[in-house]
NUNURO-206822 format. One record per atom (N, C-alpha, C): x, y, z. Coordinates in steps of 0.2 Angstrom, whole numbers, padded with zeros to 4 digits, always signed. Each point is the difference from the previous one (the first is absolute). Example, Ala and Ser with C-alpha at 12.3 -4.5 7.8 and 13.67 -1.06 7.14 Angstrom:
<atoms>
+0066-0028+0039
-0004+0006+0000
+0004+0006+0000
-0002+0005-0004
+0004+0006+0001
-0004+0005+0003
</atoms>
This chain:
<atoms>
-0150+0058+0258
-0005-0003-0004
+0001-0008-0001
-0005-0004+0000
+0000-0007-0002
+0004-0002-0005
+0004-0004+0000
+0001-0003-0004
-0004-0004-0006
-0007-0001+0003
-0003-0003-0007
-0004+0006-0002
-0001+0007+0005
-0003+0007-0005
+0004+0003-0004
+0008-0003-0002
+0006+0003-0005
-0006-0001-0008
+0003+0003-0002
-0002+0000-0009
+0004-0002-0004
+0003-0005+0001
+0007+0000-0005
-0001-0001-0006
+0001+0001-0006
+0002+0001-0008
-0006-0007-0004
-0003-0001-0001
-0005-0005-0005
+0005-0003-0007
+0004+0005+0000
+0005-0002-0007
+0006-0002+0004
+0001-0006-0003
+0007-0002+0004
+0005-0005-0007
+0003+0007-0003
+0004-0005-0006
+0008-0005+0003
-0001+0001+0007
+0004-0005+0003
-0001-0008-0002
-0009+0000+0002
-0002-0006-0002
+0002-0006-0005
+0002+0005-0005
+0003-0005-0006
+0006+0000+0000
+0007+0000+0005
+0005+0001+0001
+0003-0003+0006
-0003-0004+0002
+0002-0006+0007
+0003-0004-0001
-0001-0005-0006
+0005-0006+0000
+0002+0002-0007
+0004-0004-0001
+0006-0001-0007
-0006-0003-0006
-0004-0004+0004
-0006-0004-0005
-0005+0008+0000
-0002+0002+0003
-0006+0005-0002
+0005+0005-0007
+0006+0002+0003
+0004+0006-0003
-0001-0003-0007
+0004-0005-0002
+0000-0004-0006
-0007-0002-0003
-0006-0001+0003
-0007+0002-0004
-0001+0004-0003
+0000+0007+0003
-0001+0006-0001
+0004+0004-0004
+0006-0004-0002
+0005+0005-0002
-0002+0002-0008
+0001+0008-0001
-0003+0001-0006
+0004-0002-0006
+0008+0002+0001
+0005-0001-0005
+0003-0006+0002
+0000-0004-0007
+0004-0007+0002
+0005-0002-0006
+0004-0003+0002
+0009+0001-0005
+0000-0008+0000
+0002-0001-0006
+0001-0007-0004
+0005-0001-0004
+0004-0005+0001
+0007-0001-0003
-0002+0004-0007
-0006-0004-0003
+0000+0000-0010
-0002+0009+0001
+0002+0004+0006
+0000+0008-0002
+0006+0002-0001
+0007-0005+0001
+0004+0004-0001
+0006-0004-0005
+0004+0005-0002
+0003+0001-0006
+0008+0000+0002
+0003-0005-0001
+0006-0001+0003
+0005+0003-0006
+0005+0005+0001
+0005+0001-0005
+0005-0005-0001
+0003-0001-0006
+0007-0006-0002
+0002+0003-0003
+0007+0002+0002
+0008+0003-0003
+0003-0006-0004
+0001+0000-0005
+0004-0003-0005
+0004+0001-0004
+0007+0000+0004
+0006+0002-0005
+0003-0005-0003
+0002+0002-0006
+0002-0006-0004
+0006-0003+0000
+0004-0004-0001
+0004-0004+0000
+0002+0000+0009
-0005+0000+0004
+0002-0001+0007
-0002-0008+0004
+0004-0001+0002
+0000-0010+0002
-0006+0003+0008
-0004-0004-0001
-0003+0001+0008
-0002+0006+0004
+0000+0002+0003
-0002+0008+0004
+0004+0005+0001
-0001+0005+0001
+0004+0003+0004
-0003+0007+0004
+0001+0000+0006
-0005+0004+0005
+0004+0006-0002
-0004+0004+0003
+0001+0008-0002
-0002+0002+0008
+0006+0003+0001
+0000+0003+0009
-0006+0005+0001
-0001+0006-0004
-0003+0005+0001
-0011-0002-0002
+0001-0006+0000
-0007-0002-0002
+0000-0007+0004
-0002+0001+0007
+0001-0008+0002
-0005-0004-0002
+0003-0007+0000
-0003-0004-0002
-0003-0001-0009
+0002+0002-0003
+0002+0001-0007
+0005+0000-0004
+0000-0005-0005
+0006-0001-0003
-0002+0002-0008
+0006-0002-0003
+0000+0001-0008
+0002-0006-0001
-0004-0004-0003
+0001-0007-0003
+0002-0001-0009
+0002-0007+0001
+0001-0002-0006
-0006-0003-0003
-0002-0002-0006
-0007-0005-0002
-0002-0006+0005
+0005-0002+0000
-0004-0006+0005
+0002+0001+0007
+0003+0002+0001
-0004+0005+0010
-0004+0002-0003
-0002+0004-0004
-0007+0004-0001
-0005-0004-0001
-0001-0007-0002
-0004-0004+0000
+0001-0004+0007
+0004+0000+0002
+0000-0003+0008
-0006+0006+0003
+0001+0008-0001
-0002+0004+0007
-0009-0003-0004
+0000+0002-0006
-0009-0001-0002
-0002-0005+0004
+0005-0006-0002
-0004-0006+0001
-0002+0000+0009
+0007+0002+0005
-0003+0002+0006
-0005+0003+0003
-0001+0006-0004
-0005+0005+0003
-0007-0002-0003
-0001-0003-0006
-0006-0003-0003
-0002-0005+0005
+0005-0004+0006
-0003-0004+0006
-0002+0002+0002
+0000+0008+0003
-0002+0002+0004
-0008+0005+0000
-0001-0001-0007
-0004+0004-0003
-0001+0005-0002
+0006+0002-0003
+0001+0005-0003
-0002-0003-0009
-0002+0004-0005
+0000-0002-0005
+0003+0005-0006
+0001+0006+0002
+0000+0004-0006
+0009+0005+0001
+0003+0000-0004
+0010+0003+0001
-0001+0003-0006
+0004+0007+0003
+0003+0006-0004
+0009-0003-0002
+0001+0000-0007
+0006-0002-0002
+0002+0007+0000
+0007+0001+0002
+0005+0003-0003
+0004-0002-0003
+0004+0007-0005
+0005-0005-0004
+0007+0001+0003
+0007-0001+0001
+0007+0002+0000
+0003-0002-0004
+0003+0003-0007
+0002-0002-0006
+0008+0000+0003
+0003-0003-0005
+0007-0001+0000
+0004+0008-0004
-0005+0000-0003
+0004+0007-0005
-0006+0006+0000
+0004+0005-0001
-0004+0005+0000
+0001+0005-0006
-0006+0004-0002
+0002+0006-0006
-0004+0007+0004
+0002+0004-0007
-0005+0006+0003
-0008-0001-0001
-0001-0005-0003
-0007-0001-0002
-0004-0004+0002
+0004-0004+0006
-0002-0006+0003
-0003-0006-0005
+0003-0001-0007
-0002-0005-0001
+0000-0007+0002
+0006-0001+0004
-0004-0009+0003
-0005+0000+0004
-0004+0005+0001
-0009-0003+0002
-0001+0000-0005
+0000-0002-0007
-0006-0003-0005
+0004-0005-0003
+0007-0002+0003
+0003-0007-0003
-0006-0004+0004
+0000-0005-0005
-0005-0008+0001
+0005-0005+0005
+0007+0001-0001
+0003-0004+0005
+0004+0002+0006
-0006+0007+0000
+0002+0003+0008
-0004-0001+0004
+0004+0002+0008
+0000-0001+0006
-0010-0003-0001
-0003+0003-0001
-0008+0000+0003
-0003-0004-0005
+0000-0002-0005
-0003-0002-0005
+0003-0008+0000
+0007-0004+0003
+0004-0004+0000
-0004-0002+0007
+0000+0003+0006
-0004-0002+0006
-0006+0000+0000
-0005+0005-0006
-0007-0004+0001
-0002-0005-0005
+0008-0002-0003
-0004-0009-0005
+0003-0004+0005
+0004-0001+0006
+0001-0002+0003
-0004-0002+0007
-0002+0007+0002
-0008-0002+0005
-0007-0005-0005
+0002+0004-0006
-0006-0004-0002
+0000-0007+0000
+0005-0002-0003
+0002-0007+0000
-0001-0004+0007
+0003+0002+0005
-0001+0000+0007
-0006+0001+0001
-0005+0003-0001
-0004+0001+0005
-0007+0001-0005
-0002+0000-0005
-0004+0000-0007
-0004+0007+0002
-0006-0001+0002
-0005+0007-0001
-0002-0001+0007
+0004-0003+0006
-0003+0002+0006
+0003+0006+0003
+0004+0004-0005
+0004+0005+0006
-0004+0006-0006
+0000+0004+0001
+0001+0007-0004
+0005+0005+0002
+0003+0000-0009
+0006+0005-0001
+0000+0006-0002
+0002+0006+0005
+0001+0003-0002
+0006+0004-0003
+0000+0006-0007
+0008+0002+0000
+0000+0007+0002
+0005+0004+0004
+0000+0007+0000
+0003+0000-0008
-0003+0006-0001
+0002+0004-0007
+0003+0005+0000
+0009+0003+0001
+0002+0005-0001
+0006-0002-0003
+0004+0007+0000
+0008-0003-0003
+0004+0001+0006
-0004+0000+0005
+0008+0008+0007
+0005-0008+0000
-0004-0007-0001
+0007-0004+0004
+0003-0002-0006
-0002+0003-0008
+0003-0003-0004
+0005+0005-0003
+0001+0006+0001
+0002+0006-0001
+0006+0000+0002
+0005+0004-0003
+0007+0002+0004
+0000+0004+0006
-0005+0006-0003
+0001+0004+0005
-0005+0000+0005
-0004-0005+0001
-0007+0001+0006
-0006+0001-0002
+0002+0005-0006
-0009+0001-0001
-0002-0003-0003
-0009+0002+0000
-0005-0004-0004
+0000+0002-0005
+0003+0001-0005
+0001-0002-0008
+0005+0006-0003
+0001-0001-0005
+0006+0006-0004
-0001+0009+0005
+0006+0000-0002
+0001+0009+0002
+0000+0003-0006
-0003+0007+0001
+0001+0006-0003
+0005+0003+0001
+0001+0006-0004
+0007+0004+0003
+0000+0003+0007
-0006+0001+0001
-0001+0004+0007
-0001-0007+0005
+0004-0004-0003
-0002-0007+0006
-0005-0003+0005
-0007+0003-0005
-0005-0003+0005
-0004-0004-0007
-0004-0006+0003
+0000-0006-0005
-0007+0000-0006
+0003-0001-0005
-0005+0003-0005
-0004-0005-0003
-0006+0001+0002
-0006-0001+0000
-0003-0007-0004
-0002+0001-0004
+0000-0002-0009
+0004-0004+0001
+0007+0003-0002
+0003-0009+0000
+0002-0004+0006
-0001+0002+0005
-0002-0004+0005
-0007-0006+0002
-0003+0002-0002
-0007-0004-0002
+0002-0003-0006
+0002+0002-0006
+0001-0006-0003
+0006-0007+0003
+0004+0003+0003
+0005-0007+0002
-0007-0004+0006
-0004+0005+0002
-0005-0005+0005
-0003-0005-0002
-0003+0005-0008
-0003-0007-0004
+0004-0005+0000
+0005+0000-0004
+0005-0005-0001
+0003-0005+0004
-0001+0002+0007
+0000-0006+0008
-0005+0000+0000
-0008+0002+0000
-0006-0003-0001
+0001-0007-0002
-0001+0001-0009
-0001-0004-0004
+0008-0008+0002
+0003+0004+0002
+0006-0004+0001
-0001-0007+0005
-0004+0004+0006
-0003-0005+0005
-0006-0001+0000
-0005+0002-0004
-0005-0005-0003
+0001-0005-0004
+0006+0000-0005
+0002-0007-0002
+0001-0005+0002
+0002+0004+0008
+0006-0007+0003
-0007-0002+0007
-0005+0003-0002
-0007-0006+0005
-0002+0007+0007
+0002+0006-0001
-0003+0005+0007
-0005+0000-0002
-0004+0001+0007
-0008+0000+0000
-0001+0007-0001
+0004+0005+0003
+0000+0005+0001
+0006+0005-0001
+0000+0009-0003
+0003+0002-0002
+0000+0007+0008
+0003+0004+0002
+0000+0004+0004
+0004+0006-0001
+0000+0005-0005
+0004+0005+0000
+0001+0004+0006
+0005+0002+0001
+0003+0005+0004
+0005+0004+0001
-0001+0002-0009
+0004+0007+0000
-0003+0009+0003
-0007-0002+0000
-0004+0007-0002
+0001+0001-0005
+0000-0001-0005
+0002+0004-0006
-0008+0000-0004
+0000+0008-0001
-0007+0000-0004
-0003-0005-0005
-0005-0002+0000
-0002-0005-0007
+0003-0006+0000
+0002-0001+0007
+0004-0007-0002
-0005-0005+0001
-0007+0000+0003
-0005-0004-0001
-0003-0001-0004
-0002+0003-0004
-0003+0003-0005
+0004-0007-0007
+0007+0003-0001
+0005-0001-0004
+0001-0008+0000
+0001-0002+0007
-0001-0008+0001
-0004-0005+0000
-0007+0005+0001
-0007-0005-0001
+0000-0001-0008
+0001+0005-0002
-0003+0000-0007
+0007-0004-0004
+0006+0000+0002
+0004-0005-0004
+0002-0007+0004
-0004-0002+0005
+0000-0007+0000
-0006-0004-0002
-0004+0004+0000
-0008-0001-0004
+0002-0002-0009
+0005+0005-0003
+0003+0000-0006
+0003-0006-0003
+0003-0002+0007
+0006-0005+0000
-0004-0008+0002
-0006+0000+0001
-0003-0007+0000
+0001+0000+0009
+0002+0005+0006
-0001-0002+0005
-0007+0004+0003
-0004-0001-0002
-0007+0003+0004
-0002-0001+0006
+0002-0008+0002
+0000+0000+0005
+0003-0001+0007
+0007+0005-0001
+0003+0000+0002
-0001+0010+0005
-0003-0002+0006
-0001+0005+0002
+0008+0008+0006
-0005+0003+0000
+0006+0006+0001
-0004+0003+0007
+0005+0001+0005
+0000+0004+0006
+0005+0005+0000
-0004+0006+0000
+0001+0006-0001
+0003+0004+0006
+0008-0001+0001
+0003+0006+0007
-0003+0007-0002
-0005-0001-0001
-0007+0008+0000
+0003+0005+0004
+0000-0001+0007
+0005+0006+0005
+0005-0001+0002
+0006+0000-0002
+0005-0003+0003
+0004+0006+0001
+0001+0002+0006
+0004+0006+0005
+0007-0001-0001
+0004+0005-0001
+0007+0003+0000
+0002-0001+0007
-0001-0008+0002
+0001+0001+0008
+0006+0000+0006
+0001+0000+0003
+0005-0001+0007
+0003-0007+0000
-0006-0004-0001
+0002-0006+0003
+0001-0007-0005
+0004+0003-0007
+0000-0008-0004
+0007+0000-0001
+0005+0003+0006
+0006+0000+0000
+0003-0008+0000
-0001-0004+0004
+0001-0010-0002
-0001+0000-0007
-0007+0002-0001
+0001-0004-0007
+0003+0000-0004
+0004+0006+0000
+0007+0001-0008
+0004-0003+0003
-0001+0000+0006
+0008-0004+0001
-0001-0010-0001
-0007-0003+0000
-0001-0005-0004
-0002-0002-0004
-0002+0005-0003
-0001+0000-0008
+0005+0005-0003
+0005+0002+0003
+0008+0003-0003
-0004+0004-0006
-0005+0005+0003
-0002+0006-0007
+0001+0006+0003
+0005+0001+0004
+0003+0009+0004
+0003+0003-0007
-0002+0005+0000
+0000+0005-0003
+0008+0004-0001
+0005+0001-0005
+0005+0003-0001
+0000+0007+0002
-0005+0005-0003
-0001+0002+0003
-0008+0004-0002
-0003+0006+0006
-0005+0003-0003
-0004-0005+0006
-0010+0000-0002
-0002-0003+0003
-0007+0000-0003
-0007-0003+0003
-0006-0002-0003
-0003+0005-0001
-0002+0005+0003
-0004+0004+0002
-0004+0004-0006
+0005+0000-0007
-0005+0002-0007
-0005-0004+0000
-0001-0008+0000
-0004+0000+0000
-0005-0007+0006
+0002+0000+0005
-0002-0003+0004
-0005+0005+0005
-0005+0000+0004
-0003+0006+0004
+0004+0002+0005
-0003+0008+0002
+0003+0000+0005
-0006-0001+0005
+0004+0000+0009
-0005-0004+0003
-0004+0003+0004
-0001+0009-0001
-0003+0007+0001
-0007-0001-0005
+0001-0006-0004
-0008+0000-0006
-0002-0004+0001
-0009+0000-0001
-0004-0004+0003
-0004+0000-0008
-0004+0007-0001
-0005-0002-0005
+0005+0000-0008
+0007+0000+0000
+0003-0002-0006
+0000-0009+0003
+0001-0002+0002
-0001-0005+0002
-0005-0006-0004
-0007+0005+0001
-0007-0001+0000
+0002+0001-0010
+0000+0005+0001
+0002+0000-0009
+0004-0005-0003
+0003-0003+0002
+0006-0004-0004
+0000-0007+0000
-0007-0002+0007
-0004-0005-0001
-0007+0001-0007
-0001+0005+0001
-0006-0001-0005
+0002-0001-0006
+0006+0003+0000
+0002+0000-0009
+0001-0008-0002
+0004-0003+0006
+0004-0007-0002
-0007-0003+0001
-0006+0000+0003
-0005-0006-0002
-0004+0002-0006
+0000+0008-0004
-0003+0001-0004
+0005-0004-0007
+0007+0001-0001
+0004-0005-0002
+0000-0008-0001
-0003-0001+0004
-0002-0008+0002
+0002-0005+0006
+0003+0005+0003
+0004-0005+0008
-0004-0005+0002
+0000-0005+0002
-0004-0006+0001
-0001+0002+0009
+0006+0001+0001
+0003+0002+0009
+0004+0007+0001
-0003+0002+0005
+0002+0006+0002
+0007-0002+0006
+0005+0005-0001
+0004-0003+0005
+0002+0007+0004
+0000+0002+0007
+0003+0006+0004
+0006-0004+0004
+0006+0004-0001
+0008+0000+0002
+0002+0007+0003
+0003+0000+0006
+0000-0005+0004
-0006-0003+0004
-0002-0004+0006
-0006-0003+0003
-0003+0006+0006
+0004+0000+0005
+0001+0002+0009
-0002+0008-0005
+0004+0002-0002
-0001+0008+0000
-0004+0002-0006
-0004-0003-0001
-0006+0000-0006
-0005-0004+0002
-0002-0001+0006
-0007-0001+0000
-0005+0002+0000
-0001+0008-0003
-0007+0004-0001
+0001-0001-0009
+0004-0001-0001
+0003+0000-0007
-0005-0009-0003
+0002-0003+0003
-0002-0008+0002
-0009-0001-0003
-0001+0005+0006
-0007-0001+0003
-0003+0007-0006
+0004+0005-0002
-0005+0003-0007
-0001-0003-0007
+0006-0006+0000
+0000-0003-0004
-0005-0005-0002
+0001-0003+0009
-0007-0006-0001
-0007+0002+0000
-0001+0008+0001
-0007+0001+0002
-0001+0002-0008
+0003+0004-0001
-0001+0003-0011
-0004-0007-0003
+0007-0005+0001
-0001-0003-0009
-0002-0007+0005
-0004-0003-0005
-0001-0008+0002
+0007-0007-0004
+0005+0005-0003
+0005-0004-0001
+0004-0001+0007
+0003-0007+0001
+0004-0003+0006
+0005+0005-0001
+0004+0001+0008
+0005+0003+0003
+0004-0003+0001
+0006-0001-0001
+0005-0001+0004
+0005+0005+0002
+0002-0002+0006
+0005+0006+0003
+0007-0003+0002
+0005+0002-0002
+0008-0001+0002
+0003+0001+0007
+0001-0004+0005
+0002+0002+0006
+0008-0001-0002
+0003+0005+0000
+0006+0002-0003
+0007-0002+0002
+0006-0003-0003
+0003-0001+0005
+0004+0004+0006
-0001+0007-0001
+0001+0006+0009
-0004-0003+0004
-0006-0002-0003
-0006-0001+0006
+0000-0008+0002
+0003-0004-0004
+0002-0007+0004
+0006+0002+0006
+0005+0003-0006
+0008+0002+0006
+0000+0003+0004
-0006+0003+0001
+0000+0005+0007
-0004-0004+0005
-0005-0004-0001
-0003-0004+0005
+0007-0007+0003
+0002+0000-0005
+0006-0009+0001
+0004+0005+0005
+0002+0004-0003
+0008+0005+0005
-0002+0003+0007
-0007+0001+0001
-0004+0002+0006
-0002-0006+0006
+0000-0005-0004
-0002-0005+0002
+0009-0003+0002
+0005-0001-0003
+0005-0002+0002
+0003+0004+0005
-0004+0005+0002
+0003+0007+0004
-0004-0003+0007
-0003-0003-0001
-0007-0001+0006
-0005+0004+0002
-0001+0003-0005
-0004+0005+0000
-0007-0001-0001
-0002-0004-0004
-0007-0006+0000
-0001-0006-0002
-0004-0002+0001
+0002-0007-0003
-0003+0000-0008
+0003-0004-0003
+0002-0001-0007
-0008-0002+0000
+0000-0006+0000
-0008-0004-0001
-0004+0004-0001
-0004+0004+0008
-0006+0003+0000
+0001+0008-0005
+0006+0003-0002
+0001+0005-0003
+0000-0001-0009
+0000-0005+0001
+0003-0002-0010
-0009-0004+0001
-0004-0002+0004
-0006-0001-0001
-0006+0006-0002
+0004+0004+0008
-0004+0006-0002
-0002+0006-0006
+0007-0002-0002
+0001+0004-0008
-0001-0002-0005
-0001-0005+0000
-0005-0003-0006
-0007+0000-0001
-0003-0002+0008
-0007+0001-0001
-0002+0006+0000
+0003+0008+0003
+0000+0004-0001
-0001+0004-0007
+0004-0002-0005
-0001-0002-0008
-0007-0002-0002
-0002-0007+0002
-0004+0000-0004
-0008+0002+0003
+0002+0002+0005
-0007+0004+0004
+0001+0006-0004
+0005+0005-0004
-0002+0006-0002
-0003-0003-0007
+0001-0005-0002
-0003-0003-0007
+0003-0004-0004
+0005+0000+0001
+0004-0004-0005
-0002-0007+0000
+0000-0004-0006
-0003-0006-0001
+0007-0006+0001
+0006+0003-0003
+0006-0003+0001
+0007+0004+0003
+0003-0005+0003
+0007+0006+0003
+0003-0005-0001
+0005+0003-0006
+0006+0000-0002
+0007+0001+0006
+0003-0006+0003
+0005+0000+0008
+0005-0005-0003
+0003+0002+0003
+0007-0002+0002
-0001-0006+0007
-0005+0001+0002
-0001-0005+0006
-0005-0004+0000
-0002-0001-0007
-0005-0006-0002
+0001-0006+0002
+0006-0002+0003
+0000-0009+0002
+0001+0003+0008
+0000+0005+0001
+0000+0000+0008
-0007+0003+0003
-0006+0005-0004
-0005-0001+0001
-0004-0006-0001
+0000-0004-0005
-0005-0007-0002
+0003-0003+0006
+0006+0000+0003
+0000-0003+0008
-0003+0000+0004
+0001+0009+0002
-0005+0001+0006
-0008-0001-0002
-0002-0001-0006
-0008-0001-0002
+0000-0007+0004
+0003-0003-0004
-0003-0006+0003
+0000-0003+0007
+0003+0005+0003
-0001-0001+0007
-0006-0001+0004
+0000-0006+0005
-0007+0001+0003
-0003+0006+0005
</atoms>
């Protein structure tokens, strides 16, 4: 047969995929420094950084490194950091997250001062890194963490770090009604407009092994699982998001990112509330230690796993490689 009596195809989704310029017109999903959410470890009485082997590229800083990494990654455009706290003393109650001269409340009057209202701050809200033994708030006899008075020490790092200037509050203990409990006591307390991100699904997962060892909240003994998901649940999932925006959550968050993307994407399809999702510390360590293996390359794989995120929905991704993504954005 002739070659010009062939029939070849009328659709050719090639066509939009020839040059780096057509790819980049066309592309549906697109990732922008101010999507993502750099975490800051702040231990107190610690002079300058100090790196943590199991989490590359992440350290636990004193206040002013902590003002130094904002100030850096805000160049790059990033705008918005998740504070954690690492107290000097611990009880069974985790009361230094609601001391005023602790760890997070002491470095966000200090970005403030630095940096006024171009950055947004947020605070994680639990007790595991204030705690003696790991968990997220007092134990019962049976050793698994009770409930009630666990939310109320949440309020109390609430209110603690809306005084000291956070834009944002972000619970992530699971703990039932902890939404609920903190909307309506910082609304009480004169902060109303101090809003809340709600870790709505946050999975009993694999891979947030780094982060206790940076945020030094490993557990004595026992583990999450009372009340974190397990990762066999999808429409408990979908429940636990409903309740926390029927509660008030301004922002929906799913934890982990990589292994929750239908999770992600049921989230943003239900509610018209913004998403954010956590790419976890497992899921940065396994791409850095794969890539130190020569296994891939770091660049295109830590690019593809973000956008990857925000194509299932998510509006913000909370990373650990926020100053090494807004890099590769800016590329030509």
């Amino acid at each position: 047969m002739d070659h010009h009596e062939a029939h070849f195809p009328a659709v050719r989704l090639r066509r939009l995929r020839r040059t780096a310029a057509l790819r980049d017109a066309f592309a549906e999903t697109r990732l922008h420094p101010s999507d993502l959410v750099l975490p800051v470890f702040v231990k107190e009485g610690l002079e300058g950084n100090h790196p943590v082997e199991s989490l590359p590229g992440v350290s636990q800083h004193g206040v002013d490194s902590a003002v130094d990494l904002v100030k850096r990654a805000a160049s790059v455009g990033v705008r918005s950091f998740l504070l954690f706290g690492i107290p000097e003393r611990k009880d069974a109650d985790g009361s230094s997250g609601w001391d005023p001269s602790g760890p997070v409340p002491t470095a966000t009057r200090a970005i403030r001062e630095a940096m006024g209202d171009d950055v947004v701050l947020w605070a994680d809200v639990c007790s595991c890194e204030y705690t003696d033994h790991g968990h997220c708030g007092p134990l019962g006899d049976d050793g698994q963490v009770l409930n009630d008075e666990a939310v109320v020490g949440y309020l109390r790092e609430s209110i603690a770090y809306a005084e000291a200037g956070i834009n944002i509050v972000a619970p992530s203990g699971m703990m039932d009604g902890q939404v609920a409990v903190i909307r309506n006591g910082l609304d009480d307390a004169g902060f109303g407009e101090v809003a809340i991100v709600a870790y709505a699904a946050k999975y009993a997962s694999a891979f947030y092994g780094p982060f206790r060892d940076v945020a030094e909240s490993g557990m004595t003994s026992g583990d999450r699982r009372s009340h974190q998901m397990a990762a066999s649940n999808r429409r408990e999932a979908i429940r636990e998001i409903d309740l926390d925006v029927l509660e008030g959550a301004d922002v929906i968050m799913v934890k982990p990112a990589l292994p929750c993307l239908d999770i992600i994407a049921d989230a943003a399809r239900d509610h018209p509330l913004p998403v954010a999702a956590y790419h976890v510390s497992g899921e940065h360590a396994m791409l850095a230690a794969a890539a130190d293996r020569g296994m891939l390359d770091l660049d295109a794989a830590t690019l593809e796993a973000h956008v990857s995120i925000k194509r299932a929905g998510a509006d913000l991704v909370i990373t650990y490689a926020a100053e090494h993504v807004a890099g590769l954005l800016d590329r030509p």
